[in-house]
N, CA, C and O atoms as CSV, one atom per row, in Angstrom:
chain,resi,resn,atom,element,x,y,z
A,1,UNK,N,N,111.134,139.261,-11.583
A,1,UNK,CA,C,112.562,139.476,-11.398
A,1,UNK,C,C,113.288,139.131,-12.686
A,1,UNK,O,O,112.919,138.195,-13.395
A,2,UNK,N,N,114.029,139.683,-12.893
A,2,UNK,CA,C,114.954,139.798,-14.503
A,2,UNK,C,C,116.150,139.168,-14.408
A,2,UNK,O,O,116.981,138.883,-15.270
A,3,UNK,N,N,116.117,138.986,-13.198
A,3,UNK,CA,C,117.665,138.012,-12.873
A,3,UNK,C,C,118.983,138.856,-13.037
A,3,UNK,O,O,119.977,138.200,-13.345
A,4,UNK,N,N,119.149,140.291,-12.871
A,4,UNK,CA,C,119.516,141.221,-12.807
A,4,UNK,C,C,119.871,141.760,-11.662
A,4,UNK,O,O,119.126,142.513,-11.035
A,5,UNK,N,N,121.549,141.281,-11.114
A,5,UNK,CA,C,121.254,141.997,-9.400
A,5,UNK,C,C,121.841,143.607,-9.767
A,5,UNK,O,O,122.558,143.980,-10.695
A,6,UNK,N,N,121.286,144.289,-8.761
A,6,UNK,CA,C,121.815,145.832,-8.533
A,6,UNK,C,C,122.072,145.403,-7.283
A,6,UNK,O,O,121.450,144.530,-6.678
A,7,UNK,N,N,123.216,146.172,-6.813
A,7,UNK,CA,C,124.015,146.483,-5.555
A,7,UNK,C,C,123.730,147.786,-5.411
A,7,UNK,O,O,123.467,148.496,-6.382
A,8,UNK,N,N,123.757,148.250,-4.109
A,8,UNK,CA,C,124.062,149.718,-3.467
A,8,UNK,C,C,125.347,149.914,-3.049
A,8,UNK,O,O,125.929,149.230,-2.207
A,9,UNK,N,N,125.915,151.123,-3.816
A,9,UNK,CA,C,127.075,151.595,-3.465
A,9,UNK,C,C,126.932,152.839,-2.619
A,9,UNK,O,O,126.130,152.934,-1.690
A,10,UNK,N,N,127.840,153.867,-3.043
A,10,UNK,CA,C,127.981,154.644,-1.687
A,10,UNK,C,C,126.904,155.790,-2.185
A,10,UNK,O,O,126.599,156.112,-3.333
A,11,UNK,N,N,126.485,156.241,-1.047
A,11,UNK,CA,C,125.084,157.605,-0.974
A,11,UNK,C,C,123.477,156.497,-1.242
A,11,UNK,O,O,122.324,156.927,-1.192
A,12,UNK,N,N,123.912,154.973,-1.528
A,12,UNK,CA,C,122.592,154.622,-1.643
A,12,UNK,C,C,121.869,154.702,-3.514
A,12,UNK,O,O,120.717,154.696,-3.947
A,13,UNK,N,N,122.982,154.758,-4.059
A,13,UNK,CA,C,122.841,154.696,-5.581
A,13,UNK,C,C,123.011,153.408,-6.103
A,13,UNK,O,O,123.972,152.699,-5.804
A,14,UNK,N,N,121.842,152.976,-7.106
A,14,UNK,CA,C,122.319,151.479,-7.733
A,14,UNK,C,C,123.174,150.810,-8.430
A,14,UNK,O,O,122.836,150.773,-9.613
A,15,UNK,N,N,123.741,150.489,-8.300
A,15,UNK,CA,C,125.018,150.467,-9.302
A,15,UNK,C,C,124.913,148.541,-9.884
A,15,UNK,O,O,124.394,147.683,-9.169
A,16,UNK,N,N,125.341,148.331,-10.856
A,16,UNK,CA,C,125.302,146.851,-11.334
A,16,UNK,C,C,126.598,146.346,-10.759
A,16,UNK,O,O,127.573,147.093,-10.833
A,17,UNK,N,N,126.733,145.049,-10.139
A,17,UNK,CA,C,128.110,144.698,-9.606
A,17,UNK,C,C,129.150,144.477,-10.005
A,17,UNK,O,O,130.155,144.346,-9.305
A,18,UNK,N,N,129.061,144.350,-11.916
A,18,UNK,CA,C,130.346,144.624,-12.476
A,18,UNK,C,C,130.764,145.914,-13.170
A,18,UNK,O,O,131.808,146.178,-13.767
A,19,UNK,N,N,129.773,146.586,-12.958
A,19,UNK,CA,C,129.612,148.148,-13.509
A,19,UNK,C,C,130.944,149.008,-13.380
A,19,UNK,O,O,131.007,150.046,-12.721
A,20,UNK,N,N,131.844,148.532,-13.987
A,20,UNK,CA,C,133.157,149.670,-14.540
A,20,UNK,C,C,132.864,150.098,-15.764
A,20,UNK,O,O,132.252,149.487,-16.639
A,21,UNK,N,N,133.456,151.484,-15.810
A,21,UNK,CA,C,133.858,152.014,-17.395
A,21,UNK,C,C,134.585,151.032,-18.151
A,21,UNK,O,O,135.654,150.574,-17.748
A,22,UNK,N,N,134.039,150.690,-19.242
A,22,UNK,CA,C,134.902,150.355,-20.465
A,22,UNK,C,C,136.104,151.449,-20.661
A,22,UNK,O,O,135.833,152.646,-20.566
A,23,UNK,N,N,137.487,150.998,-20.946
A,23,UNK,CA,C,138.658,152.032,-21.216
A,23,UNK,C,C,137.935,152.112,-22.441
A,23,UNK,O,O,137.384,151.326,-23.211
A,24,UNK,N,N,138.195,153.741,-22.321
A,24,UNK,CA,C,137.875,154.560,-23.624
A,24,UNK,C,C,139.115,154.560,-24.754
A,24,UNK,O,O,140.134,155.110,-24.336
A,25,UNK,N,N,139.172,154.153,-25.803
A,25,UNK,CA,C,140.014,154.298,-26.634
A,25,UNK,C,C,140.455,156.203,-27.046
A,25,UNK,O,O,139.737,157.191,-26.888
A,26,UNK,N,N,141.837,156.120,-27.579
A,26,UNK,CA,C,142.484,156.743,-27.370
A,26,UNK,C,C,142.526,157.744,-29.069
A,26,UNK,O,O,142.474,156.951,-30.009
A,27,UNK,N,N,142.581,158.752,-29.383
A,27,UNK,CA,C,142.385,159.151,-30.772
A,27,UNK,C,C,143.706,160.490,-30.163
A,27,UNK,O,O,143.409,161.465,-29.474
A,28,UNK,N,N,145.085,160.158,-30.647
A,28,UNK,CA,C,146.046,161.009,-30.947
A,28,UNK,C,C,146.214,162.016,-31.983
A,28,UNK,O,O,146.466,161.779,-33.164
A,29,UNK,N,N,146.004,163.510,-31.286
A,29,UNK,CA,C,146.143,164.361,-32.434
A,29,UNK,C,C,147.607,164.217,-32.813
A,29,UNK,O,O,148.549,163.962,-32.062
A,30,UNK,N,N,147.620,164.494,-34.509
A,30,UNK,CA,C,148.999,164.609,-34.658
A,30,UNK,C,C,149.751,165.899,-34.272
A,30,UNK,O,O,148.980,166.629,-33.649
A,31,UNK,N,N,151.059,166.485,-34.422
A,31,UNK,CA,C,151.727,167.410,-34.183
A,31,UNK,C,C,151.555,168.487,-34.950
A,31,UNK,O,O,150.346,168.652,-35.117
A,32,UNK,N,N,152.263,169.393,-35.559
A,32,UNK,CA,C,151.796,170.601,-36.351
A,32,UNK,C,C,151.906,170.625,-37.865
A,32,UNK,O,O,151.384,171.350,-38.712
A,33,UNK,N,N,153.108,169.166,-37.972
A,33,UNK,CA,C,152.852,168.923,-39.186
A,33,UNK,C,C,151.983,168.049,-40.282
A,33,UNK,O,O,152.150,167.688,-41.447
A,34,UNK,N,N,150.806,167.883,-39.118
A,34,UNK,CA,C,149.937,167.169,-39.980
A,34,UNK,C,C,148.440,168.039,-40.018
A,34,UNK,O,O,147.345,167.512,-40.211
A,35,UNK,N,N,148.669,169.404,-39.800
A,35,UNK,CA,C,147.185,170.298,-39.637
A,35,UNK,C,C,145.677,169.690,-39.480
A,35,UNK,O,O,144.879,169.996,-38.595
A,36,UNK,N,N,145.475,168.777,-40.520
A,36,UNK,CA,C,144.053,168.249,-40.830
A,36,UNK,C,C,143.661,166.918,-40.694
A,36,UNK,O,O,144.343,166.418,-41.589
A,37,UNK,N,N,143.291,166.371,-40.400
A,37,UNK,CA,C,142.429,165.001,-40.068
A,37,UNK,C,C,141.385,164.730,-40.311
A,37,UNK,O,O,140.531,165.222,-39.574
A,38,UNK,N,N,140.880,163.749,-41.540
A,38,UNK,CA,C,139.807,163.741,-42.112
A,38,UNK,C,C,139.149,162.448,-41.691
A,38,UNK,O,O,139.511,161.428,-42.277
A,39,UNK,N,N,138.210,162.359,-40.732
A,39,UNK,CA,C,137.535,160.898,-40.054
A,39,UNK,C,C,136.182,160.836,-40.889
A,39,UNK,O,O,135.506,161.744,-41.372
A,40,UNK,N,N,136.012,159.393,-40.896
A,40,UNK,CA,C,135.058,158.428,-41.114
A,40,UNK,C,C,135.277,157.266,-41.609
A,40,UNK,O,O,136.305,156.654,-41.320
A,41,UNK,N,N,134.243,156.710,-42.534
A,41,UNK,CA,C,134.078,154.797,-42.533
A,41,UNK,C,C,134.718,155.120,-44.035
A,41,UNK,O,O,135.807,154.551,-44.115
A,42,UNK,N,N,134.344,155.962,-45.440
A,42,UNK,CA,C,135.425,156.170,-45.897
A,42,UNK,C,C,136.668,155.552,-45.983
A,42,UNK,O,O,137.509,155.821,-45.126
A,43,UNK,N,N,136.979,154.594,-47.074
A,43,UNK,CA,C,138.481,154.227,-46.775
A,43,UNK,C,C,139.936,155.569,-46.793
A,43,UNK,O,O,141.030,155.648,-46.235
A,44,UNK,N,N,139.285,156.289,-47.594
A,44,UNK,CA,C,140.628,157.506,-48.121
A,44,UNK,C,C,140.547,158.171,-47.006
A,44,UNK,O,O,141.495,158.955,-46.950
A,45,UNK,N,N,139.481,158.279,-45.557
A,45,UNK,CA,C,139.958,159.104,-44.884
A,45,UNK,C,C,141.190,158.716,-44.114
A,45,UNK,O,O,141.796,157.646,-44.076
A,46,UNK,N,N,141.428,159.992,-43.443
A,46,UNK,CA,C,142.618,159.785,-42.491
A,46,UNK,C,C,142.789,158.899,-41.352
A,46,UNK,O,O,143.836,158.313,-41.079
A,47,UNK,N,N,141.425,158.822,-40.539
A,47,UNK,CA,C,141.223,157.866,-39.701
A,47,UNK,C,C,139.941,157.087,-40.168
A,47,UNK,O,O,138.808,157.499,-40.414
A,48,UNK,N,N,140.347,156.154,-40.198
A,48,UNK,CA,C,139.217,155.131,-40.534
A,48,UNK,C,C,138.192,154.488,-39.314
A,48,UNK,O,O,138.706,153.860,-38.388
A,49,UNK,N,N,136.856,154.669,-39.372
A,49,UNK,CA,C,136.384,154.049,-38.314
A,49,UNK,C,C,134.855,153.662,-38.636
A,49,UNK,O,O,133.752,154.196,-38.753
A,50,UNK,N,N,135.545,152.260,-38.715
A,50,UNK,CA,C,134.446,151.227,-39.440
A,50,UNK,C,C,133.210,150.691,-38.433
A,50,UNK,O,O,133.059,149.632,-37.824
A,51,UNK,N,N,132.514,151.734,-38.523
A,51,UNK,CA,C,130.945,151.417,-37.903
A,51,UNK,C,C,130.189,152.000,-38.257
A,51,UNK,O,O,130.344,153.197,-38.500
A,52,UNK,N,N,128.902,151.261,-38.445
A,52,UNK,CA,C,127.576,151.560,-39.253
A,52,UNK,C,C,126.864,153.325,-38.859
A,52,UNK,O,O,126.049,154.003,-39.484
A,53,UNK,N,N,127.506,153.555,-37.753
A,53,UNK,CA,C,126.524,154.978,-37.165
A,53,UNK,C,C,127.476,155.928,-37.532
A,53,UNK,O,O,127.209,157.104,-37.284
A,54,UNK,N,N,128.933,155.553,-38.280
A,54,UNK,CA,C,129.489,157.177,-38.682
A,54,UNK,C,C,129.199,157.191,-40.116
A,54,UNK,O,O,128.721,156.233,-40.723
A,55,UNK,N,N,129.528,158.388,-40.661
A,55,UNK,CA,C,129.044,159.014,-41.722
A,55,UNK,C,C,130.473,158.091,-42.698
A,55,UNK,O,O,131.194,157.279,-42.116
A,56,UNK,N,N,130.623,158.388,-44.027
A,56,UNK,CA,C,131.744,158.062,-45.196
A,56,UNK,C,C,132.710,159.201,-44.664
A,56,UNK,O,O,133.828,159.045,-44.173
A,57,UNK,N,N,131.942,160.512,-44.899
A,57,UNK,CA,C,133.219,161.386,-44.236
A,57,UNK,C,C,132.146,162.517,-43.346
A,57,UNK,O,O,131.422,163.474,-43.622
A,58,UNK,N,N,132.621,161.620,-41.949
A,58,UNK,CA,C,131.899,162.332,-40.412
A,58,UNK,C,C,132.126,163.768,-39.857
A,58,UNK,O,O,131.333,164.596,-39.408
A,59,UNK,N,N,134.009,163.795,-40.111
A,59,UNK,CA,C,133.894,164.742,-39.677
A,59,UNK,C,C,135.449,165.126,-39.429
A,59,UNK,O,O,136.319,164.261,-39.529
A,60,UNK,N,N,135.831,166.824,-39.012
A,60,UNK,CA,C,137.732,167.037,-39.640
A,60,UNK,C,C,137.743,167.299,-38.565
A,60,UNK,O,O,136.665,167.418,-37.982
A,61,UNK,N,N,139.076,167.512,-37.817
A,61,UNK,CA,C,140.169,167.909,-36.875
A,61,UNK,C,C,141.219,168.572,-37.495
A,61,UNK,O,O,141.888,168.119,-38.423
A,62,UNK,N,N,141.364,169.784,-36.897
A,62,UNK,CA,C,142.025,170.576,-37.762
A,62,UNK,C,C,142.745,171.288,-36.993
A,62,UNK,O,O,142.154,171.677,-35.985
A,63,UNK,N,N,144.069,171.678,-37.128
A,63,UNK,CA,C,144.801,172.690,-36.045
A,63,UNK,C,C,144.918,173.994,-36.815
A,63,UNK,O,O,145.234,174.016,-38.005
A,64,UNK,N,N,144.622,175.215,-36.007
A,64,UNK,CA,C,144.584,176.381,-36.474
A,64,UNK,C,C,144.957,177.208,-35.431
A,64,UNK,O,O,144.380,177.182,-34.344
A,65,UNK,N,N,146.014,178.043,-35.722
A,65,UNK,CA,C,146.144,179.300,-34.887
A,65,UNK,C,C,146.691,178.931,-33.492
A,65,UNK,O,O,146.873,179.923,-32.785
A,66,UNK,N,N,147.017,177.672,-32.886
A,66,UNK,CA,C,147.818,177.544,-32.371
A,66,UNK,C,C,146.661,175.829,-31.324
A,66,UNK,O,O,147.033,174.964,-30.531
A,67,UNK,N,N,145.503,176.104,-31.864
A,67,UNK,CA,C,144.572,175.118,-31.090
A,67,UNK,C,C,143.717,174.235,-32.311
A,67,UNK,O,O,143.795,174.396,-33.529
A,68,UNK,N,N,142.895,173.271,-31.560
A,68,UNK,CA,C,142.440,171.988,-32.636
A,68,UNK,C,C,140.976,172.628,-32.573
A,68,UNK,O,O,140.531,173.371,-31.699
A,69,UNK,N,N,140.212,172.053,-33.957
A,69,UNK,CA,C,139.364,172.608,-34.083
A,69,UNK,C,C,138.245,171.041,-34.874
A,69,UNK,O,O,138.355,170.383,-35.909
A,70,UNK,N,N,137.545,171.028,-34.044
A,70,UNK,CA,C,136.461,170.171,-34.579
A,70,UNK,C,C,134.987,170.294,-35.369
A,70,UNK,O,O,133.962,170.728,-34.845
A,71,UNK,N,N,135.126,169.760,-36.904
A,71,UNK,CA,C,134.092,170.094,-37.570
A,71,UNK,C,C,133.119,168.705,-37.713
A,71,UNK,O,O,133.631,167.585,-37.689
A,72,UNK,N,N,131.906,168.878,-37.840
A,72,UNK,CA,C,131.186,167.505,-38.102
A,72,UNK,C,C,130.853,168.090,-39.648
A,72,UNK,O,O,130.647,169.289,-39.835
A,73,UNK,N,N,130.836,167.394,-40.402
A,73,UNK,CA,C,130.376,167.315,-41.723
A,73,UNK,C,C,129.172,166.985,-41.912
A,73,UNK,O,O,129.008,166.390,-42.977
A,74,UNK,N,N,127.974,167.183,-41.106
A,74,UNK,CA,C,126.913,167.024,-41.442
A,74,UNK,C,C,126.175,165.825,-41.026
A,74,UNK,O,O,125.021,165.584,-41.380
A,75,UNK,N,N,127.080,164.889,-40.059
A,75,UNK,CA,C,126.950,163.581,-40.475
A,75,UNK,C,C,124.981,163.019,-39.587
A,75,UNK,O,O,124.158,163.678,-38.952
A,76,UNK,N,N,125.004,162.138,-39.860
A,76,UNK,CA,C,123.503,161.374,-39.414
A,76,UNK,C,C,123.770,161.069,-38.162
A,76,UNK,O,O,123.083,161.806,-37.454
A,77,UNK,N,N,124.424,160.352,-37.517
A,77,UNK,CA,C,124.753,160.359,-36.560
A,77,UNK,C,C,124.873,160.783,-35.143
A,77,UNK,O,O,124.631,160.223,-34.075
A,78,UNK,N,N,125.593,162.649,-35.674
A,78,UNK,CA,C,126.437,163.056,-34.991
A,78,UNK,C,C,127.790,163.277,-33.794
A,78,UNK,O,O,128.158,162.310,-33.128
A,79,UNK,N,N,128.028,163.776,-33.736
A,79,UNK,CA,C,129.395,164.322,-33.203
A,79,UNK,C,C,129.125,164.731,-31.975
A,79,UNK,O,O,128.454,165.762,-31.924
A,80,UNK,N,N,129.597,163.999,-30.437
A,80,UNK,CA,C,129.728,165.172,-29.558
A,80,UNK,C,C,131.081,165.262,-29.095
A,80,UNK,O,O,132.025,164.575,-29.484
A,81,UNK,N,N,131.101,166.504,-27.912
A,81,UNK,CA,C,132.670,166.476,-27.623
A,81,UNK,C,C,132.376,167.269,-25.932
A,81,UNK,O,O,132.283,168.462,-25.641
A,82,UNK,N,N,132.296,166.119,-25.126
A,82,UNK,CA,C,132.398,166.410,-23.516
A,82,UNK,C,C,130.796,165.720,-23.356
A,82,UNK,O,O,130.253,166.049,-22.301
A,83,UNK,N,N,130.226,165.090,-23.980
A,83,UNK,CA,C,128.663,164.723,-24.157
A,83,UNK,C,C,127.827,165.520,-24.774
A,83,UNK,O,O,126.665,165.137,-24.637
A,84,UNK,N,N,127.923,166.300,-25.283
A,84,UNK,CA,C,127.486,167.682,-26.009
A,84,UNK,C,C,127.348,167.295,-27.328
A,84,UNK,O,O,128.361,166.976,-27.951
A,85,UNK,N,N,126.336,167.273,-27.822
A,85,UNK,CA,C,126.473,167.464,-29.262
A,85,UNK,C,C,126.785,168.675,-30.282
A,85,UNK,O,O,125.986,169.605,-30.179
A,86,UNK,N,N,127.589,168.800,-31.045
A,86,UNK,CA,C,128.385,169.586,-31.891
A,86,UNK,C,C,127.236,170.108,-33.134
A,86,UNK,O,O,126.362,169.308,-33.469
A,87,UNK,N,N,127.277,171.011,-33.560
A,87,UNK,CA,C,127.033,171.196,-34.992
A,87,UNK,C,C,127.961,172.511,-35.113
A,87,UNK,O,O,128.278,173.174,-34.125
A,88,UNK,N,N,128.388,172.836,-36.516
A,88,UNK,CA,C,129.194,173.618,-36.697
A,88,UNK,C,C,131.028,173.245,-36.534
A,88,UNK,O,O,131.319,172.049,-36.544
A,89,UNK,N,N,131.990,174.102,-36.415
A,89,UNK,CA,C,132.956,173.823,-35.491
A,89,UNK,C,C,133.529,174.463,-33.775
A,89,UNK,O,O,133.549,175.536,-33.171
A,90,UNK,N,N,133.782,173.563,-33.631
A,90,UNK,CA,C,134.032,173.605,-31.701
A,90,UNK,C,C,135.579,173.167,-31.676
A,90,UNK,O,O,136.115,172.209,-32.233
A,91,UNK,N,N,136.149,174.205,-30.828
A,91,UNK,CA,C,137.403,173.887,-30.332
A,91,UNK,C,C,137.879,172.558,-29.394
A,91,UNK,O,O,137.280,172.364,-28.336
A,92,UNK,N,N,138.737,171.842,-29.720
A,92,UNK,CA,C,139.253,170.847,-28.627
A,92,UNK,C,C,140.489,170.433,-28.385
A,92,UNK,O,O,141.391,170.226,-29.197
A,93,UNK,N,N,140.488,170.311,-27.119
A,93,UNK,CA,C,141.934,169.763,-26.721
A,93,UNK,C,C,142.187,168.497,-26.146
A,93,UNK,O,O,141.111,167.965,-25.871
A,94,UNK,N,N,143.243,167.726,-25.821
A,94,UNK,CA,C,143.962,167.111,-25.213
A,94,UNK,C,C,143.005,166.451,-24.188
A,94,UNK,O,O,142.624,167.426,-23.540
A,95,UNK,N,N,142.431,165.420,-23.694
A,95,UNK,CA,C,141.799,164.841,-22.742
A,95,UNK,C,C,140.412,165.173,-23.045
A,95,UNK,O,O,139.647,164.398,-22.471
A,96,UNK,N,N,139.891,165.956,-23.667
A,96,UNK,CA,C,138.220,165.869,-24.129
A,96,UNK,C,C,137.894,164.167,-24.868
A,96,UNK,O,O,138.577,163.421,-25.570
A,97,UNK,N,N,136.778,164.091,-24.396
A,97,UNK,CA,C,135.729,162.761,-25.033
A,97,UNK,C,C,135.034,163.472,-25.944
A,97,UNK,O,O,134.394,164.524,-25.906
A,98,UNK,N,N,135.324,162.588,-26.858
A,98,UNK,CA,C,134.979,163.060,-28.661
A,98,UNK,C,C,133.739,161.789,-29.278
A,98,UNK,O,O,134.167,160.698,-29.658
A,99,UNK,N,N,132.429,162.056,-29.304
A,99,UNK,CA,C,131.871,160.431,-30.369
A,99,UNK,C,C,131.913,160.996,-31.545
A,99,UNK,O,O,132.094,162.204,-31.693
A,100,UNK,N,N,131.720,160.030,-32.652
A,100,UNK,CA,C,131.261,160.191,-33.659
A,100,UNK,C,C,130.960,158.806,-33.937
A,100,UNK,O,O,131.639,157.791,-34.094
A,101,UNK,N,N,128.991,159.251,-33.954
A,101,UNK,CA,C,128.550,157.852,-34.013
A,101,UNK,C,C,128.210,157.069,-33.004
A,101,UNK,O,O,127.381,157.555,-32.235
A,102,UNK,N,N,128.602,155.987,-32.766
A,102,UNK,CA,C,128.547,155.997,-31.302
A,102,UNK,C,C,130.114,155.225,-30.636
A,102,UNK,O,O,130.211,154.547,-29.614
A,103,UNK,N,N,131.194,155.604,-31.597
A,103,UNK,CA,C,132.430,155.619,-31.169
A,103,UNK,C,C,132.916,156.491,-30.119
A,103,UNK,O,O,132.655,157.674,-30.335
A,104,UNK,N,N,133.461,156.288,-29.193
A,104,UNK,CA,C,133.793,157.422,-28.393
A,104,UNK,C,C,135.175,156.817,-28.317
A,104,UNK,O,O,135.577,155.654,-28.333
A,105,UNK,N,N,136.163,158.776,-28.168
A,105,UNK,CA,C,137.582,158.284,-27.776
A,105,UNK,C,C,137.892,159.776,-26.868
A,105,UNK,O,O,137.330,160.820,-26.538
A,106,UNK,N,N,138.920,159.206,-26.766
A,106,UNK,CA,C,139.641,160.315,-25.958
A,106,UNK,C,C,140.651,161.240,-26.641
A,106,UNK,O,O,141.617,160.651,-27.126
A,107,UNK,N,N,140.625,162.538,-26.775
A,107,UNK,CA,C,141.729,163.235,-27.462
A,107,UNK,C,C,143.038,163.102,-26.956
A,107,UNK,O,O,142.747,162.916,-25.774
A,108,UNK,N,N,144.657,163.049,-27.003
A,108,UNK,CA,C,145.441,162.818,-26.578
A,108,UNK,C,C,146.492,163.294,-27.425
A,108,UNK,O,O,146.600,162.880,-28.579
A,109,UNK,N,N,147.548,164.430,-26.757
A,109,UNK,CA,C,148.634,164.692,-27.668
A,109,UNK,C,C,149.567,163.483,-28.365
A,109,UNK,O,O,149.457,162.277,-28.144
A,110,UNK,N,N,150.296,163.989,-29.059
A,110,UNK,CA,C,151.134,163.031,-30.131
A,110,UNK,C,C,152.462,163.050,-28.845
A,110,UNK,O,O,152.471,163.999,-28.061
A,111,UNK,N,N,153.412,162.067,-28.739
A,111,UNK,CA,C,154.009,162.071,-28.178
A,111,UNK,C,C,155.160,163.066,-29.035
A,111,UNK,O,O,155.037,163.340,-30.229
A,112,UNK,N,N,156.203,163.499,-28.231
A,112,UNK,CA,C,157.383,164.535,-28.753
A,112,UNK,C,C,158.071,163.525,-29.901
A,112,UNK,O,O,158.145,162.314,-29.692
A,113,UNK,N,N,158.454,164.001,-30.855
A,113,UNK,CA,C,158.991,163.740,-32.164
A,113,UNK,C,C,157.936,162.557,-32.694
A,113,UNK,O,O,158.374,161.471,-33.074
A,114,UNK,N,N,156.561,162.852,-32.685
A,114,UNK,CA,C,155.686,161.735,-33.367
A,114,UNK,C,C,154.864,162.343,-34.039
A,114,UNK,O,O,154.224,163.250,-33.507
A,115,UNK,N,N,154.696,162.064,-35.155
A,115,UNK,CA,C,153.271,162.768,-36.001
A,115,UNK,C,C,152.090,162.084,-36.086
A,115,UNK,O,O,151.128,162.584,-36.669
């Protein structure tokens, strides 16, 4: 025994007894006047996100044509977006789960008059 309790929740599935989601942190696209978003550990990028599994520069967010557009730069890591892993660029919006690395956030509009 591992000293590890599992509980049964509902249908008879194991679940650990403090087993909630961690709140997912929150990654706000900006509005239209900021088109591009350049992430990684990188200090000059745009969003900085200091952990060992993202790349210097991981990966862009980019608005085009009226929707956001997600590129991974190649990184070691990788990028997914809905649990999916990415290569290339993939469209995203508003409430998609984005990692890079093993950061995960949530996409979320900019509030009205915020960039």
């Amino acid at each position: 025994m591992t000293g590890l309790e599992l509980r049964t929740g509902l249908h008879g599935i194991a679940r650990h007894p403090r087993a909630r989601p961690a709140p997912v942190p929150t990654l706000t696209l900006p509005d239209h006047r900021r088109p591009i978003l350049i992430l990684g550990r990188a200090g000059d990028c745009d969003v900085v996100l200091a952990d060992p599994t993202v790349s210097r520069v991981h990966a862009v967010l980019m608005r085009y044509g009226g929707q956001w557009l997600l590129l991974d730069r190649g990184s070691t890591n990788g990028t997914t977006v809905n649990g999916r892993r990415t290569w290339g660029t993939i469209a995203v919006r508003p409430g998609d789960l984005v990692t890079f690395g093993r950061l995960g956030f949530r996409l979320a509009r900019a509030p009205k008059g915020q960039v």
